[in-house]
N, C-alpha and C positions, 0 to 999 in steps of 0.2 A: 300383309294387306291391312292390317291393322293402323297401319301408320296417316292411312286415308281420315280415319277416325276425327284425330286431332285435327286436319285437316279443315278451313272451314268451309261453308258450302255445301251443297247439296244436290244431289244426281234432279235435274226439272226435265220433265216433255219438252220436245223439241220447239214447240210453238210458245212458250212460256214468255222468253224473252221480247217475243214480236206484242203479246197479250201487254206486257208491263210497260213497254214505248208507246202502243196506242194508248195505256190509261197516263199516259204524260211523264213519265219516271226513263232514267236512263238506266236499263242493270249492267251490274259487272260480271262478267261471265269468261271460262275458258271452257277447251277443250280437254277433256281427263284423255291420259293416255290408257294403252290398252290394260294394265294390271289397275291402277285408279278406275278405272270404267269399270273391270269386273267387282272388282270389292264396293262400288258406292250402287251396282246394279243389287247385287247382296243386301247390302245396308237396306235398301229403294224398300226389297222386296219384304224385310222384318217393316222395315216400317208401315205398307199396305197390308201387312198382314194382320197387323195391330189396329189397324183404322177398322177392320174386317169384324174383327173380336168386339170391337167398340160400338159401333154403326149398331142403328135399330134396322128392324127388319124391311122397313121403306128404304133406308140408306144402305144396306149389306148391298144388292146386288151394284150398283155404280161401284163401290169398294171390291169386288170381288173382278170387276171388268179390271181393275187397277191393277190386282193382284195378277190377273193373266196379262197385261201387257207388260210388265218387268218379266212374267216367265220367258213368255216370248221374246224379248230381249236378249234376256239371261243364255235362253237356248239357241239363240243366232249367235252370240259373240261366240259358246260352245260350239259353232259349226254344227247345230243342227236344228235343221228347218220345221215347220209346226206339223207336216205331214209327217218325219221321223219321229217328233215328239210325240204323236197322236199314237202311232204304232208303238212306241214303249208303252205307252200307259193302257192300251189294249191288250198287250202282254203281259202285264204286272195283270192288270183284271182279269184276264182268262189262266192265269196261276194262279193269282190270290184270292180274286173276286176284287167288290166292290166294295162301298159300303151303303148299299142301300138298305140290307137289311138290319142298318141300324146293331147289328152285332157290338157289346159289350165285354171284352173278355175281362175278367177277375182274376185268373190267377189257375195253376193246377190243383189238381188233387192228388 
């Protein structure tokens, strides 16, 4: 998957290209095949996650709506839907918990 990398280009919202024709610009654009799609969804998704860590606290939640629509993505092209997703991470939470409570761990004794 890595080979995406070098590749030039970058995984854009479906409406992107229609957005850059109305502001008068022609883009170049294709269609990623299915292992290209999942590695530049990957890539998509470090790189909102980074805007995430970046963004002040006005701009985090837009960035974080960014970050759930590549997961969403991510987890269709995986064949599973946002109702399956919902119910893993209800599961992980009711084994693991959350992190609401802000929990720290350092390290054993």
């Amino acid at each position: 998957m890595d080979r995406y990398r070098s590749k030039p280009g970058k995984l854009v919202r479906d409406r992107i290209p229609q957005i850059i024709r109305d502001d008068g610009a022609e883009p170049i654009t294709y269609t990623a095949g299915s292992q290209e799609y999942r590695a530049r969804l990957r890539d998509k998704l470090c790189e909102e996650a980074t805007e995430v860590l970046e963004a002040d606290d006005e701009k985090a939640p837009e960035e974080l709506a960014d970050v759930l629509e590549v997961v969403h993505a991510l987890a269709a092209d995986l064949g599973i839907n946002r109702e399956q997703l919902e119910e893993i991470r209800e599961t992980k939470a009711s084994e693991r918990g959350g992190f609401a409570e802000r929990t720290v761990w350092t390290g054993n004794r």
